[in-house]
MITI-190301 format. One line per field, with one value per residue (C-alpha): x, y, z; residue in one letter; residue number from 1. Coordinates in nm, 2 decimals. Example, Ala and Ser with C-alpha at 12.3 -4.5 7.8 and 13.67 -1.06 7.14 Angstrom:
2
px	[1.23	1.37]
py	[-0.45	-0.11]
pz	[0.78	0.71]
code	[A	S]
pos	[1	2]
END
This chain:
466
px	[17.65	17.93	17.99	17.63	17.60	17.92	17.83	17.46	17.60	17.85	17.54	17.35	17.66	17.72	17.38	17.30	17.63	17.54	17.26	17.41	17.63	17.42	17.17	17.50	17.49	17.11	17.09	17.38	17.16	16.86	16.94	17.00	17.29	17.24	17.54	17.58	17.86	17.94	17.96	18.13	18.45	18.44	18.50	18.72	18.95	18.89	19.03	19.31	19.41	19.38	19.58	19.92	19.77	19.62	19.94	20.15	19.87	19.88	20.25	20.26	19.99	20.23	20.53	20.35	20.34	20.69	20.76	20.82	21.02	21.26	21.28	21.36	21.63	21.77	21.79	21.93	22.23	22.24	22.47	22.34	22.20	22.28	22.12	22.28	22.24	21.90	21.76	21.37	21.30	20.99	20.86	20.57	20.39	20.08	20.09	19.92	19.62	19.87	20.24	20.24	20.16	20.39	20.66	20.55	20.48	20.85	20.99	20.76	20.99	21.25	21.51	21.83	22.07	21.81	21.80	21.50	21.43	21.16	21.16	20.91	20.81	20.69	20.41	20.13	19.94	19.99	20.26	20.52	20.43	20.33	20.63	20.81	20.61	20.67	21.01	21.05	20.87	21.05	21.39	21.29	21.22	21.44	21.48	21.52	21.42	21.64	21.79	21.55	21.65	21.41	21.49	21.25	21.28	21.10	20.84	21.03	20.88	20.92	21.15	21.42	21.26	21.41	21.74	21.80	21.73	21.96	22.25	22.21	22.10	22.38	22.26	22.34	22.01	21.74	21.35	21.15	20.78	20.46	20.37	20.00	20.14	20.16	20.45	20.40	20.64	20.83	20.86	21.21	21.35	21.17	21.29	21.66	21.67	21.67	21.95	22.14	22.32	22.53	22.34	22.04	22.00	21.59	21.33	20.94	20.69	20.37	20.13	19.77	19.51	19.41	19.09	18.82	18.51	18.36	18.29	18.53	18.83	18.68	18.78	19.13	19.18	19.14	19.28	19.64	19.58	19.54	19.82	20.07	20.00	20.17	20.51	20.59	20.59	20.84	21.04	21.08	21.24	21.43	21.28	21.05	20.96	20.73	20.89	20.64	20.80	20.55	20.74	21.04	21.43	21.73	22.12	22.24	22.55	22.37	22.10	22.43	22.62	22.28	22.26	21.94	21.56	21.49	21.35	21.15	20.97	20.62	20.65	21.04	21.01	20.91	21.10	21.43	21.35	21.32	21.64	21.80	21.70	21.87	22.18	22.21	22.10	21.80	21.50	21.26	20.92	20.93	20.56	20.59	20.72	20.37	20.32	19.95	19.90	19.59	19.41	19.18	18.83	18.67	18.65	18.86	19.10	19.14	19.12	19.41	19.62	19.58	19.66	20.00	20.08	20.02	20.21	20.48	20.51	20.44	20.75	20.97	20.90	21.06	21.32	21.41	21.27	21.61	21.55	21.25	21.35	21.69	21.96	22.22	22.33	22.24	21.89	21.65	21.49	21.13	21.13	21.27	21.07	20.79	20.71	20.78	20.62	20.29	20.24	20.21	20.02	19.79	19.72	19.68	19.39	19.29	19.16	18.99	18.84	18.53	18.45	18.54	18.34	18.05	18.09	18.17	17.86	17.63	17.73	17.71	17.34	17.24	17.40	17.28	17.68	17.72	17.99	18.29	18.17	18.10	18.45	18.63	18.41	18.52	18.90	18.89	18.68	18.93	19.22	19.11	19.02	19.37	19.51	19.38	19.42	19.83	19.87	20.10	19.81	19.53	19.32	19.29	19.23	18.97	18.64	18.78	18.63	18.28	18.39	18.60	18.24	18.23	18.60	18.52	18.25	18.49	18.79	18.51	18.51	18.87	18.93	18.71	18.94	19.25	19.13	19.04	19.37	19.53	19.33	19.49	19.81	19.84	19.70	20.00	20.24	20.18	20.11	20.47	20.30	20.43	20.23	20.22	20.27	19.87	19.71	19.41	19.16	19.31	19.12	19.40	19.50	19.41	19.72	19.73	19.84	20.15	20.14	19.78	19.68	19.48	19.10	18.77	18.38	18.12	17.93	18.26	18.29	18.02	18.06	18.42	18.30	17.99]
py	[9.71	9.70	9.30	9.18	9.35	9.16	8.85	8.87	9.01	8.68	8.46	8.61	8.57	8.21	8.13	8.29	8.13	7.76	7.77	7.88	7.55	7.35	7.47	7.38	7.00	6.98	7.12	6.87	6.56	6.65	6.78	6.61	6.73	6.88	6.91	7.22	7.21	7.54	7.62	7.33	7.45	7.81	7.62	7.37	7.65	7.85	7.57	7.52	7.92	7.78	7.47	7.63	7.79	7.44	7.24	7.48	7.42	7.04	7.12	7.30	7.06	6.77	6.99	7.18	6.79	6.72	7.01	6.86	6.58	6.81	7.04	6.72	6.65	7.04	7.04	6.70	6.80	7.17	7.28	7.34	7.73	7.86	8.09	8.41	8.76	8.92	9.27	9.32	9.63	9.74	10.07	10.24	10.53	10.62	10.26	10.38	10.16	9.81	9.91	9.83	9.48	9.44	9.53	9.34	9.06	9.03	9.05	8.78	8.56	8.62	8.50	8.55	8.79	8.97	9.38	9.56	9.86	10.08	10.30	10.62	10.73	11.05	10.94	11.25	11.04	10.96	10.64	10.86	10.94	10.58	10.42	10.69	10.60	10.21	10.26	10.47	10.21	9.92	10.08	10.05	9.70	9.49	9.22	9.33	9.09	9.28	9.60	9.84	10.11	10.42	10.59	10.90	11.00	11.24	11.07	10.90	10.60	10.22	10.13	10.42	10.38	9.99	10.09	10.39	10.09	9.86	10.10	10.10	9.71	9.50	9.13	8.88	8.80	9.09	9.02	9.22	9.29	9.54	9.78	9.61	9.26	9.03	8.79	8.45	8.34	8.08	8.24	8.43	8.11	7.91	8.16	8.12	7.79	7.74	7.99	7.64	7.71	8.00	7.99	8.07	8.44	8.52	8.33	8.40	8.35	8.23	8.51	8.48	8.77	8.79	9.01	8.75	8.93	9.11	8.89	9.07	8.99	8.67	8.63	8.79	8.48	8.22	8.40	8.41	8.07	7.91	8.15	8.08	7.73	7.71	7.86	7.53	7.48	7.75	7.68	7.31	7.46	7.72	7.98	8.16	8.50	8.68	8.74	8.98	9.24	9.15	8.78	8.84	8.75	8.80	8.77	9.12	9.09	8.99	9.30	9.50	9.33	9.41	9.73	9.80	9.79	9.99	10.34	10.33	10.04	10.08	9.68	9.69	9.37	9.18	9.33	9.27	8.86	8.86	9.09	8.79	8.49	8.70	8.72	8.33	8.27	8.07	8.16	7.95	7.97	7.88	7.76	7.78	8.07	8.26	8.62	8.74	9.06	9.30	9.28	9.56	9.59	9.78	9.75	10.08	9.98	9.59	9.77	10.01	9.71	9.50	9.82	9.86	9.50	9.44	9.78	9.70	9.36	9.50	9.74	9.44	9.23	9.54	9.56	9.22	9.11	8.97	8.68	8.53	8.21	8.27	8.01	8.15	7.86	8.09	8.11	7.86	7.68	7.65	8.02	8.15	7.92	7.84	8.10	8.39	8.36	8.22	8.51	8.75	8.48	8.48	8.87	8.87	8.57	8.81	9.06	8.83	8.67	8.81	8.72	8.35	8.30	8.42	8.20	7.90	7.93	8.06	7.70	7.51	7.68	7.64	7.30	7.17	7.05	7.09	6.82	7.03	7.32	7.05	6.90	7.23	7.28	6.94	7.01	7.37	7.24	6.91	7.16	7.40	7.14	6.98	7.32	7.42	7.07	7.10	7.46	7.55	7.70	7.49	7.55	7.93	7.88	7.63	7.87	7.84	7.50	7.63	7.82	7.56	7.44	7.78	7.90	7.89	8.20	8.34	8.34	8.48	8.82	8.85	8.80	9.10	9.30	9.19	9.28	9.64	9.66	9.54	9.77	10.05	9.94	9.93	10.31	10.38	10.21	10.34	10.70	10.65	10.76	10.74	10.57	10.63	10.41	10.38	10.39	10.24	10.25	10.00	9.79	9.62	9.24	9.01	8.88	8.55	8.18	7.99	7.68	7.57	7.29	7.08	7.07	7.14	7.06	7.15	7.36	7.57	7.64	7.79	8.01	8.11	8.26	8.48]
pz	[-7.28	-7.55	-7.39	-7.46	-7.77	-7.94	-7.74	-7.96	-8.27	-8.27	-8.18	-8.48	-8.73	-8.63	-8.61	-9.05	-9.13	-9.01	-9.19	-9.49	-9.41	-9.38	-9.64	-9.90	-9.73	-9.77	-10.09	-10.20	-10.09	-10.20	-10.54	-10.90	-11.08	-11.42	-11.63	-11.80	-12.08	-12.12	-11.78	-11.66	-11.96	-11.77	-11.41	-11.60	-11.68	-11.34	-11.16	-11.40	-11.29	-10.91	-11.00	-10.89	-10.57	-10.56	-10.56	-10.31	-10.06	-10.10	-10.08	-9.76	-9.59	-9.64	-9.52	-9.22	-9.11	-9.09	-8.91	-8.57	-8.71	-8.83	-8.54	-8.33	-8.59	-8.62	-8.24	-8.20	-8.49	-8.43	-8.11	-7.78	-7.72	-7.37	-7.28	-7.50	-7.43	-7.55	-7.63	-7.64	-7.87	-7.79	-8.04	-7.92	-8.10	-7.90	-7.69	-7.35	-7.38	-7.38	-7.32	-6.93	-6.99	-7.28	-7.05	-6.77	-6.99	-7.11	-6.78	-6.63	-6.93	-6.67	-6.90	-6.79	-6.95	-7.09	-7.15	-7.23	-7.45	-7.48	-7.73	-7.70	-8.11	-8.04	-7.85	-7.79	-7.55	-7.23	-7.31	-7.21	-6.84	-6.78	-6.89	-6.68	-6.37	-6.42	-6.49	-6.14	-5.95	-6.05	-5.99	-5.61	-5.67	-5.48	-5.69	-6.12	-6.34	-6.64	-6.67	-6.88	-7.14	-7.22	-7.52	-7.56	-8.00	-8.21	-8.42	-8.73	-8.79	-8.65	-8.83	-8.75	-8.39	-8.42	-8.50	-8.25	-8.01	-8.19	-8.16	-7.84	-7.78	-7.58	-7.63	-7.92	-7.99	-8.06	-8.01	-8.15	-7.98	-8.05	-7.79	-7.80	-7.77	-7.44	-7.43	-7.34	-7.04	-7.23	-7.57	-7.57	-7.47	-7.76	-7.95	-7.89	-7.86	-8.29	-8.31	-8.31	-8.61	-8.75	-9.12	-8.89	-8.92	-8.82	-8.63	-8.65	-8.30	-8.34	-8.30	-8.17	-8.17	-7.83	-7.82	-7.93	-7.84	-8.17	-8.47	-8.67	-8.38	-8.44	-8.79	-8.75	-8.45	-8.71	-8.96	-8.79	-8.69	-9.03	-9.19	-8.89	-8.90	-9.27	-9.17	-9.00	-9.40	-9.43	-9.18	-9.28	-9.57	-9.40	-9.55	-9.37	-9.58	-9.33	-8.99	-8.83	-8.61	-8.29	-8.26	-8.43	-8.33	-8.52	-8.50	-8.40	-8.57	-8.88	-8.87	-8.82	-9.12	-9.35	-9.22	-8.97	-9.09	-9.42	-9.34	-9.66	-9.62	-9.42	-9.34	-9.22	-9.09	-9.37	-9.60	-9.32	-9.34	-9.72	-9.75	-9.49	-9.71	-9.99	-9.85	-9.81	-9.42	-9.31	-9.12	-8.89	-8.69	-8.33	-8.32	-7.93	-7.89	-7.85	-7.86	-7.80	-8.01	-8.05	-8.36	-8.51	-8.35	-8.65	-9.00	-9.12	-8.85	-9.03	-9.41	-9.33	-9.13	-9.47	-9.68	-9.51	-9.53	-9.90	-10.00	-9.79	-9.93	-10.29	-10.21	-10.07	-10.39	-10.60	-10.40	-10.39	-10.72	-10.82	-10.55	-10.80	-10.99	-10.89	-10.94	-10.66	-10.49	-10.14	-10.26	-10.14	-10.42	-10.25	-10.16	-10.55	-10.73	-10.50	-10.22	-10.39	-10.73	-10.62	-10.34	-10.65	-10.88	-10.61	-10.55	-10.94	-10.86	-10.59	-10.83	-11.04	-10.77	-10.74	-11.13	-11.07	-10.74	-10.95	-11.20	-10.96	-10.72	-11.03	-11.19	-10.83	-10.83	-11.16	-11.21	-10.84	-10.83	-10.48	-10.42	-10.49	-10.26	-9.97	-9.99	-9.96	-9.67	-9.53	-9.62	-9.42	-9.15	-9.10	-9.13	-8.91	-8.65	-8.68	-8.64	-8.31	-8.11	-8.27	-8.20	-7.87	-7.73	-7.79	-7.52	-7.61	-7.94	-7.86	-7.94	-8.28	-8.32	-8.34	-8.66	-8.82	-9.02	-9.16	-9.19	-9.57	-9.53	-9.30	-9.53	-9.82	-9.59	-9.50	-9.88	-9.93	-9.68	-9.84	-10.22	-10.11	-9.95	-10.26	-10.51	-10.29	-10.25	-10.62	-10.66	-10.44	-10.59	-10.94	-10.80	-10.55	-10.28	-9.96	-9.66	-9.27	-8.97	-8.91	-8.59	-8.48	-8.13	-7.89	-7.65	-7.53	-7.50	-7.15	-6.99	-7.06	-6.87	-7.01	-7.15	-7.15	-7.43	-7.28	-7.47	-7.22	-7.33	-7.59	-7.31	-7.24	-7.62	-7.62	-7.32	-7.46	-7.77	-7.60]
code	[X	X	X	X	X	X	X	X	X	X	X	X	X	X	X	X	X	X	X	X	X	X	X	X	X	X	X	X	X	X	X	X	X	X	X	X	X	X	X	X	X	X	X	X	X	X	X	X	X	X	X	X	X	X	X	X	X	X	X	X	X	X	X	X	X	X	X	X	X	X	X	X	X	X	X	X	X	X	X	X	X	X	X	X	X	X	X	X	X	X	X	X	X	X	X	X	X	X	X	X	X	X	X	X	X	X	X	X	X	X	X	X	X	X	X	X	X	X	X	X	X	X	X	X	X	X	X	X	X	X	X	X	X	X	X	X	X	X	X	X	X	X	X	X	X	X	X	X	X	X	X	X	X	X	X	X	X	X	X	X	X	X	X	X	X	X	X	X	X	X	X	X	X	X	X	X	X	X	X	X	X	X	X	X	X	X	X	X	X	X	X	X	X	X	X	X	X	X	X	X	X	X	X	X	X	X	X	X	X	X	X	X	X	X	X	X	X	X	X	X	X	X	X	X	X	X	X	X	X	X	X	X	X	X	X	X	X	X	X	X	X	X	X	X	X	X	X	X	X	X	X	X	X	X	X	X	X	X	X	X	X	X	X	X	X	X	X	X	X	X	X	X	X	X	X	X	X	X	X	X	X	X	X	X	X	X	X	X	X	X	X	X	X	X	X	X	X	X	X	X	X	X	X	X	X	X	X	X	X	X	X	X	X	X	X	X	X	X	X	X	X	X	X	X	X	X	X	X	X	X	X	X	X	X	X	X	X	X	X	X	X	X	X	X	X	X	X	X	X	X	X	X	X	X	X	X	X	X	X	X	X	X	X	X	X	X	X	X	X	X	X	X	X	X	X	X	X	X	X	X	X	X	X	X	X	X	X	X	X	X	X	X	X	X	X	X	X	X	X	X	X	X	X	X	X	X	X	X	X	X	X	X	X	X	X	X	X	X	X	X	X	X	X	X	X	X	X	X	X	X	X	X	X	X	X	X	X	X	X	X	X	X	X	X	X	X	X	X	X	X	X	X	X	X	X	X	X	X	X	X	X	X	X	X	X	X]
pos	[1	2	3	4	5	6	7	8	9	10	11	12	13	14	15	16	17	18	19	20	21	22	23	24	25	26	27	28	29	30	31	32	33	34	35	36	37	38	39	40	41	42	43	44	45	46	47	48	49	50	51	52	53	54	55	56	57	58	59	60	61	62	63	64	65	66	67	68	69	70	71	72	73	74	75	76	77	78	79	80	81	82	83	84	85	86	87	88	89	90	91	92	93	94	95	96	97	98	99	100	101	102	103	104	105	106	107	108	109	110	111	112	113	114	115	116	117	118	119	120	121	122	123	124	125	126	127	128	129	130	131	132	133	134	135	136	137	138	139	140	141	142	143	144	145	146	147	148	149	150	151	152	153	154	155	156	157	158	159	160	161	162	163	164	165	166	167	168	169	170	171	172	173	174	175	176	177	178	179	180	181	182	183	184	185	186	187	188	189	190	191	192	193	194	195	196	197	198	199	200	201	202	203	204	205	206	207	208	209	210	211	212	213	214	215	216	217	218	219	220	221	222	223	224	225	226	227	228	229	230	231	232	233	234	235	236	237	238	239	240	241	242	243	244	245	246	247	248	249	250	251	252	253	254	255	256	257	258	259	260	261	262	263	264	265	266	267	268	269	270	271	272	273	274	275	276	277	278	279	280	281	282	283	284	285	286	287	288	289	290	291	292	293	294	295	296	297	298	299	300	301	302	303	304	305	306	307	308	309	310	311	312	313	314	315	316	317	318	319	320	321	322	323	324	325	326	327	328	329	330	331	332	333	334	335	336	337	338	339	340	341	342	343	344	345	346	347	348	349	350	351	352	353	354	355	356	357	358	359	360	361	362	363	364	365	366	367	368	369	370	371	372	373	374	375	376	377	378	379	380	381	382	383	384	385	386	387	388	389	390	391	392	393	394	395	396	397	398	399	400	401	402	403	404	405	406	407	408	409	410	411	412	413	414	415	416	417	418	419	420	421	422	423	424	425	426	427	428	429	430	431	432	433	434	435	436	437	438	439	440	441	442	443	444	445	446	447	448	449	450	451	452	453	454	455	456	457	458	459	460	461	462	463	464	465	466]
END
């Protein structure tokens, strides 16, 4: 019954939130505007608050275009990659509801030269005997697509779990990959191929949530799909901040040189790309190189995901605060004076935000100025749809084109997630308390096809999404 009950509950919450759409468009045509001038000097100076957030969007738009321009020329200048040595690292802590087809996932890659290692946190569920089992059975295979390393550690965390492995990893290149992740067949290889140049230290997969069933699943899908869609911006800059440790490769000798992920840091991997760009190398995004990872399927699960991301980040910033508005020659210029500054500016207009949306829709109400709400709503809706018909996996993400009309409601809720997360982060960091790597109920993630982008009809949309 659990099936049905999503498949209605998604019905339900599309159906309220196209009307709400459309009742915005309605109410816009069929309404006469009436200035208000002390209303319309409170929005005047709302929007000059979102001006900066404003311009950095516009920014990224025009750069997120030019992405596969300059890929073409990196890879035309850059020398050839053949085929280097690689090490998955693959940290589980409690994993026994997805780690199978994680493993089987990477193999099916079959890259060659590749080594995989799985590395066993102090797992109290059953991950251990599974991964025991698979790893007997497919030593009797025949034919091995990679050799396989099990390293069996007491619980310390993922990040000292990530560099017991890398001690004991043998390839040039490391991939990182969650335990509730399913690797898509050509992504190592995507991911190795813009390790063309030595200043290139880190490369970033693009990750899709790949349970799409509850509405809140829903959500997180075009939520990684807009936000992934803007590190083509990054990486046309070189300086991609955010390398999540599900899609993630780096130089081994350069996560040697900067000695390992940081113990101390809930969000190693974030804080191990930002530590990169500070030491003067570059980072990309291999937007086909997909990973399909397992987003949360309840609410606490989502708030305490957000939560560990936003202290972590909060905790890299410190730590690297010295890389804001620096001059260093190494330093990129759009991550120092660009990135960087305006992802605190904009938690700071995340705690105010509340405040200014009731000022702005009280005005839109009261005022019957529904134009500037409509053309975000177009602007989010065009971008959205531009997004899934240029992502590598377009046909997947096609259900998302039923919620492009109301990605701005969408984004409303995931706001609400991310300023609870924030408002807790910042207790902790003022209190220096320490936080946990969280766990959350797994459903697990389909296997998926490679390479699928071609579009399908209206009528199979609509079946997708219930």
């Amino acid at each position: 019954m659990k099936q049905p009950v999503s498949a209605v509950s998604s019905l339900v919450l599309l159906s309220i939130s196209y009307l709400i759409t459309f009742s915005v468009f309605y109410m816009g045509w069929t309404r006469e505007f009436e200035p208000v001038a002390e209303l319309t000097q409170l929005r005047f100076a709302i929007f000059c608050l979102l001006l900066p957030i404003i311009i950095k969007y516009v920014m990224q738009l025009f750069a997120s275009a030019l992405y596969s321009t300059v890929e073409k020329l990196r890879e035309k200048n850059g020398a050839p990659v053949e085929n280097p040595s690689v090490s998955v690292l693959i940290p589980a802590w409690n994993e026994e509801v997805g780690i199978l087809k994680t493993i089987v996932s990477v193999l099916n890659t079959q890259y060659p030269n590749l080594e995989v290692i799985i590395i066993n946190d102090g797992s109290t569920d059953g991950t251990h005997g599974l991964v025991t089992q698979f790893l007997d059975d497919y030593s009797r295979q025949e034919f091995q697509q990679a050799s396989i390393q099990y390293l069996n550690v007491e619980n310390g965390g993922k990040a000292k779990a990530l560099n017991h492995a890398l001690a004991h990893a043998g390839g040039d290149i490391i991939v990182t990959i969650d335990a509730d992740s399913v690797m898509d067949a050509c992504a190592i290889t995507q991911l190795v191929r813009r390790f063309n140049t030595p200043k290139v230290a880190a490369v970033a997969g693009n990750v899709i949530v790949g349970n799409r069933k509850k509405p809140i699943e829903l959500m997180q899908q075009l939520e990684y799909l807009y936000g992934f869609f803007f590190k083509r911006a990054d990486s046309t800059f070189s300086a991609v901040y955010i390398i999540g440790g599900a899609a993630a490769a780096y130089r081994k000798e350069v996560l040697l040189r900067l000695g390992g992920f940081d113990h101390n840091i809930i969000t190693e991997d974030i804080e191990m790309s930002t530590r990169i760009l500070a030491h003067g190398y570059s980072t990309r995004y291999a937007a086909d190189a997909v990973i399909y990872t397992e987003g949360p399927s309840d609410i606490k699960g989502l708030c305490n995901q957000r939560l560990r991301w936003k202290f972590g980040r909060m905790l890299t910033f410190f730590k690297h605060r010295k890389l804001f508005f620096s001059l260093k020659a190494e330093h990129s210029r759009y991550l120092a004076w660009l990135t960087l500054p305006l992802a605190v500016y904009a938690e700071v207009i995340l705690l105010f935000e509340g405040f200014m949306l009731a000022v702005f829709y009280g005005y839109t109400i009261y005022a019957n100025d529904y134009y500037p709400l409509i053309f975000v709503i177009l602007l989010l809706t065009s971008v959205v749809c531009l997004q899934v018909v240029f992502d590598a996996k377009s046909r997947f993400q096609r259900n998302l084109l039923l919620l492009a009309p109301i990605a701005w409601l969408v984004f409303h809720v995931m706001d609400a997630v991310e300023f609870q997360a924030l408002f807790r982060a910042i207790k902790r960091f003022v209190k220096r308390e320490d936080l946990q790597w969280q766990k959350w109920v797994r459903v697990g993630v389909p296997q998926q096809k490679a390479c699928q982008t071609d579009m399908v009809s209206a009528s199979e949309l609509t079946n997708e999404l219930v």
